[in-house]
C-alpha positions in Angstrom: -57.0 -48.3 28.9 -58.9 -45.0 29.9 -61.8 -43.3 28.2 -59.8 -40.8 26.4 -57.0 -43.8 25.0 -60.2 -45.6 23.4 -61.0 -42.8 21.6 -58.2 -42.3 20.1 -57.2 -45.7 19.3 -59.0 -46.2 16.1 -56.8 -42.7 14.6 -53.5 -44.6 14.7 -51.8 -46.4 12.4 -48.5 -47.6 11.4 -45.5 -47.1 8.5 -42.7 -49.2 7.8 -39.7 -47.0 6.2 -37.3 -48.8 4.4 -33.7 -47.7 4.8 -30.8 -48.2 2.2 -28.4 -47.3 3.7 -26.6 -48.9 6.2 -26.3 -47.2 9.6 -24.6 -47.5 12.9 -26.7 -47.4 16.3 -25.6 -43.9 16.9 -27.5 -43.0 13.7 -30.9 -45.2 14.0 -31.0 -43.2 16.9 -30.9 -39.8 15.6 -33.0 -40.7 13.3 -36.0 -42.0 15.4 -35.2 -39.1 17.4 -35.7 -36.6 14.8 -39.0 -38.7 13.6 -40.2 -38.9 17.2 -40.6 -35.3 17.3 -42.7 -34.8 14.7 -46.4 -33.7 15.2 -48.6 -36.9 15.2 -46.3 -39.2 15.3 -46.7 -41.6 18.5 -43.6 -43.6 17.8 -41.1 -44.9 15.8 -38.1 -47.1 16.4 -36.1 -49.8 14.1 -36.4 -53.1 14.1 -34.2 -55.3 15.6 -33.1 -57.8 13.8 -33.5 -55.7 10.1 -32.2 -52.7 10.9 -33.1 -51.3 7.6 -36.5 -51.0 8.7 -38.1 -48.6 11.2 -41.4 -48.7 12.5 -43.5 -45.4 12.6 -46.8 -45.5 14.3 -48.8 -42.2 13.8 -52.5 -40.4 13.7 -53.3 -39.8 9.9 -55.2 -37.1 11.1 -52.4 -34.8 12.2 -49.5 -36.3 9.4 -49.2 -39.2 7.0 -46.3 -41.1 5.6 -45.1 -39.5 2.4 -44.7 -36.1 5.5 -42.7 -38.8 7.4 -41.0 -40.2 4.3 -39.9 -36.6 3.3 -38.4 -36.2 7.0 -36.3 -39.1 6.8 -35.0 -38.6 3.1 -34.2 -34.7 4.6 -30.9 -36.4 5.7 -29.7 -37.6 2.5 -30.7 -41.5 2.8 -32.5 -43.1 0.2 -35.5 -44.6 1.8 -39.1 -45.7 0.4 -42.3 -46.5 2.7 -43.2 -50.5 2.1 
């Protein structure tokens, strides 16, 4: 891990979003896409086993989850941060 990575590390931090609705692959994936893009987000994906759930790992100092919840509920699903 470099200099610059150690730094950093303690400004990240992680969301789970909880989905109700049910969606394909082709969907999760548009989804995490759209999320991905977002400033200060460093990831996101669903899991994969519950695919209800995604994972969204970001720096609170550049966004924060109700911003990411807001993104996600954008495309008409119903979803809550748990």
């Amino acid at each position: 891990m470099s200099i610059q990575q150690l730094r950093n590390s303690h400004r990240k931090t992680s969301a789970i979003v909880h989905i109700e609705e049910l969606l394909d692959a082709h969907h999760r994936k548009n989804i995490e896409s759209i999320v991905k893009r977002m400033e200060g987000v460093t990831h996101a994906h669903f899991n994969e086993t519950q695919h209800h759930l995604m994972i969204v790992g970001y720096d609170p100092k550049r966004t924060d989850s109700a911003t990411i919840l807001m993104r996600v509920r954008r495309h008409h699903l119903h979803a809550q941060i748990i």
